[in-house]
Each structure stands twice: as structure tokens, then as C-alpha cells.
C-alpha positions, 0 to 999 in steps of 0.5 A: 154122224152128222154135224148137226150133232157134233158134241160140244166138250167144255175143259175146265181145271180150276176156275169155277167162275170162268166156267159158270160164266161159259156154261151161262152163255152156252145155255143161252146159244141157238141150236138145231135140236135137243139131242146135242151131248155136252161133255163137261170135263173136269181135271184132277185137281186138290181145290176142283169142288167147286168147279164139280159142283158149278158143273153138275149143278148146270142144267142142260136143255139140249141133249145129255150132259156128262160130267166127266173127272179125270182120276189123275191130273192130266195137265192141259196138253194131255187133257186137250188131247184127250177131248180131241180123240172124242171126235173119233167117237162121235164124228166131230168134236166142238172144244172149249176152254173154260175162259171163253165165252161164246156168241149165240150162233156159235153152234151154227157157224160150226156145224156149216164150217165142218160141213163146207170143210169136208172133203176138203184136204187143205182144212184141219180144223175150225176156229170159232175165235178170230184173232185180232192180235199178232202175238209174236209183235205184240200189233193190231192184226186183221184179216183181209175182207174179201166178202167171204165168212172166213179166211184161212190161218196156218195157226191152230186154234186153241179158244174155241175150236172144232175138228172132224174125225178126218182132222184129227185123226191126221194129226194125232197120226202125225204127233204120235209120231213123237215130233221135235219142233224145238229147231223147225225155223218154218215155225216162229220162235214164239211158238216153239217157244212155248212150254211142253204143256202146250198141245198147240204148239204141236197142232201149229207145227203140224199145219206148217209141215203138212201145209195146211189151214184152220178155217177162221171166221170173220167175224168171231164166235167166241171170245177169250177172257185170259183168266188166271189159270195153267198158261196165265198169271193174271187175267187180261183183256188183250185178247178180247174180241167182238162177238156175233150176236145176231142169228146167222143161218147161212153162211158164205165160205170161199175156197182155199183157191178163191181167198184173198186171206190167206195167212202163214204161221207168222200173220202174213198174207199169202196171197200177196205173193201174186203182187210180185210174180214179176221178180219171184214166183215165192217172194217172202212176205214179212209185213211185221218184220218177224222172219229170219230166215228168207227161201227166195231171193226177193224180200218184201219188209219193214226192215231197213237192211242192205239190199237192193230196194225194187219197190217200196210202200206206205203204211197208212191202210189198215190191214197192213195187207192193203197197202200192197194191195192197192200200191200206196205210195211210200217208204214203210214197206219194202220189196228187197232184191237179196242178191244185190248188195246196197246201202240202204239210207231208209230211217225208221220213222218210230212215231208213225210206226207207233201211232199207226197201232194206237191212233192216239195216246194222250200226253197224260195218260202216257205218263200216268201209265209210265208210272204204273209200269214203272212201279210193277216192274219194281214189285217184280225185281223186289221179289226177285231179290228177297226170293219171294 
């Protein structure tokens, strides 16, 4: 079928605001024609009435809606995977999770991304959120504009996402296969981490192993509020990103080939590696200081380690890609020689790392939230200790 098609399926489990809120803002979204099926659907639960009710009390302008309650509880690996398999059936498949909200061009960007992305090997599916937060360092992340829409992330996307038949079914080939990723280092820790609820983890191995991309926007289609729910304790803002608002018809892609943003499983830019052809055709690049485990024999790093140092960098641009690129002068990056041992008398300098992620952080406002934190960690270690 055709993307201008493409389903859009809602997964909601037991948050009735948060899907009144996603359902408010997808009625107020443009779309190319009223024959678009919105498939809300709802996992088993022992308190989901009112998120039944919130769905079947919404209308829908577009196209059918079915509202669809799974008569036991799937969990939320089980339930995702089981949405993702709705592509095989219609061609193409947009999910969203009852915590996003989404931009009014969201349906546009989408169908224009699968459309650009058929036929082309190294894309495995469509992101409508843009990260703006590495989650394995906890730092400010952004990718590197080079006058594209999009950039590529060897990081699936769980906050808004779209596949093609063709996508899915490569991957789902490939994790029926009952994969194990708990010892696979070419995935990150954090990642690997994560409990077997997750289905993201698995879909992040696969585009490691296969070596392939998400297709990301520059400028983000959905947004992500974090309320309470299976993967969440207590709602946050952390991941809170600026949504398109205006109307964008045409969209402007880049080949995997042609991008300058390019990133790896661990928010590094791969293109980076170009700077450095002189010493290593496969130099590591690991700007955040995350990687372990190094397949080549020169290093470019945060860390300050024992090695022969070719070329070192500063940390004043922002991303922290465009330091290399426009070789800025300093001592925060460094371009290691791994088969030469050196004493290295580089010191961290904690206060610029520090406010290089924050601008600035008022004297009172630091100690009013030393406290707060203080406090919380407190209420924790209490609970621990009488077993509440």
C-alpha cells in the first residue's frame, strides 16, 4: 500500500491522561486524506477502564478507528512487538506510546521519510523524536547539522517510530531467532542493561549486528513526557524536546553516503573518522568517554590515559563533533597512539567539563537543590531500612 496510508497505532496500558493528551493532539495534526485507520491499542489490565472509555469515547476524523483490548496482559515487549507485526498487514506501520505528544506535521514527515527510505538497505525504520540527551552519560547531545532533515542513529527509537513492511520483517527474521546480547560489547552497557521488558534493546542490537540506521529528524515530530507507567517510576521532563510546529510539505533527506551525522549505538559521530585517515582508516571515536573496548590502534578520547597523544582538541563548540571538525585548539580531546605507551600528565579540568553541559548554575540554586537531593536520597535509604 501506499505511505500516505500508513496506519497509525496508539499503545496505551494504564494512563488515561497521557492518552487523552496523545489523542487530543493527533486530532489536531494535518494529514493527506480521511481514509488513515487509527488503531488504539489497549493492554490488559485490572484498573484500564478508564483508558477504554478515553479511547472509545474519541473521535476520529480521518479514517476508521479500532479500539482493540488484548484479552491478556502482553507486557510491553510483547505488546510493541505485536503492533510492529501491523505493517506486514498494511505495508507500513506509525507506533506511538501513550506518553508522546506529537507535532502537527508529524504524518507528513513520516510518510516522506518511509517513501525516501524505500529501497534503501542501510534504513531500518523511522524516528519521529529527536534525541537531544545521551542517556548513557547522562550530557546534552545534538546532532551535527549539515543542511539536511535528518541524520542517521544506530539507536532505535522507542517514542515515536514508523517501519515498512521490508523493515520489520528483517528484523523480527532476525529476533525470532532468540538472540542473546547480554555479552555482545558492540552494544553499550546501558543498553544491554535494560530489563527483558524492553523490546528496544533487541531492535538497538539488531542495527548493531546488521549495521544499520534509524533515520532521525532534525528537528523532532514527537515529544516525550516520561509519565509513570511500566519503564517509569515518576514522570520527568529529562526528555523533553522542541516540536515542529509549522506545516512542512517537502522535506529534504541526505544519503547515508552524503551525511556529516552519522552517529554509532554510543551518540558518536561516525564521520569523524575521515579526520583521521592519516594515522587509521578505523580510528575509535569516543568524544563521551563511554567505550571500553577499542578495534583499532588510535583512540580519539576524553579520557586522559597512558598512551602516546598525536593531536589533542578543545571543548568550547557545541556539538562536541564540531570541535574536530573545525580543529579547535586545546587539551579535551585527544587523538591516542594505542601501541605506544606514554605517561600522560593531562588533568581533567572538572569546572569547565561541568559548565560546558550547564552554562551556568547559580550559587543558590545549587545548594537549594543539594538539599532536595539530599533529602530524597534520605526517604529512599529509610524505606530501604524499614522494608516499605
Amino acid at each position: 500500500m501506499r505511505s500516505k496510508n500508513t496506519p497509525i497505532v496508539v499503545v496505551a496500558y494504564n494512563r488515561p491522561k497521557s492518552l487523552q493528551r496523545l489523542l487530543t493532539s493527533l486530532s489536531k495534526a494535518d494529514y493527506p486524506n480521511t481514509d488513515i485507520d487509527l488503531i488504539i491499542s489497549i493492554d490488559n489490565g485490572s484498573d484500564n477502564d478508564s483508558v477504554l472509555n478515553v479511547a472509545n469515547n474519541f473521535n476520529w476524523d480521518f479514517g476508521n478507528k479500532k479500539v482493540e483490548y488484548q484479552q491478556v496482559n502482553l507486557g510491553l515487549r510483547k505488546h510493541i512487538i505485536q503492533c510492529g507485526d501491523l505493517s506486514t498487514v498494511y505495508g507500513s506501520v506509525i507506533v506511538l506510546e501513550d506518553d508522546l505528544l506529537i507535532s502537527p506535521n508529524f504524518y507528513n514527515y513520516t510518510v516522506s521519510a518511509l517513501d525516501f527510505s524505500k529501497d534503501k538497505q542501510y534504513v531500518a525504520g523511522i524516528s519521529l523524536y529527536n534525541h537531544q540527551f545521551n542517556v548513557h552519560k547522562g550530557e546534552h547531545f545534538n546532532a551535527i547539522d549539515d543542511g539536511y532533515d535528518n541524520w542517521y542513529f544506530q539507536f532505535a527509537s522507542s517514542w515515536g517510530q514508523a517501519w515498512s513492511a521490508d523493515h520489520w520483517r528483517d528484523f523480527k527474521n532476525w529476533y525470532n531467532k532468540g538472540q542473546d546480547i547480554a555479552n555482545n560489547t558492540k552494544v553499550p552497557k546501558y543498553v544491554r542493561s535494560w530489563s527483558e521488558k524492553s523490546w528496544l534493546k533487541y531492535n538497538i542490537a539488531y542495527l548493531v549486528e546488521k549495521n544499520l540506521f534509524f533515520l532521525y529528524p532534525k528537528v523532532s515530530l514527537s515529544t516525550n513526557f516520561s509519565d509513570a507507567g511500566t519503564h517509569v517510576g515518576i514522570g520527568s521532563n529529562l526528555y523533553q524536546v522542541s516540536l515542529q510546529l509549522g506545516l512542512k510539505k517537502k522535506y529534504f533527506f541526505s544519503e547515508l553516503k552524503d551525511s556529516k551525522s552519522v552517529y554509532d549505538a554510543f551518540f558518536e559521530n561516525n564521520y569523524l573518522k575521515k579526520y583521521f585517515y592519516d594515522y587509521d582508516t578505523d580510528t575509535t571515536i569516543d568524544l563521551y568517554g563511554y567505550k571500553n573496548v577499542y578495534s583499532s590502534n588510535y583512540l580519539l578520547t576524553n579520557k586522559i590515559i597512558n598512551y602516546k597523544i598525536e593531536k589533542s582538541f578543545g571543548k568550547f563548540l557545541k556539538p562536541l563533533d564540531s570541535n574536530i571538525i573545525n580543529d579547535i585548539n586545546g587539551d579535551d580531546f585527544f587523538l591516542y597512539n594505542l601501541s605506544v605507551s606514554q605517561k600522560n600528565d593531562k588533568v581533567l579540568n572538572f569546572k569547565k567539563e561541568f559548565l560546558y553541559n550547564i552554562k551556568r548554575l547559580n550559587y543558590n540554586d545549587a545548594v537549594h537543590y543539594i538539599k532536595l537531593e539530599t533529602f530524597r536520597k534520605f526517604r529512599v535509604l529509610l524505606r530501604r531500612i524499614l522494608g516499605k
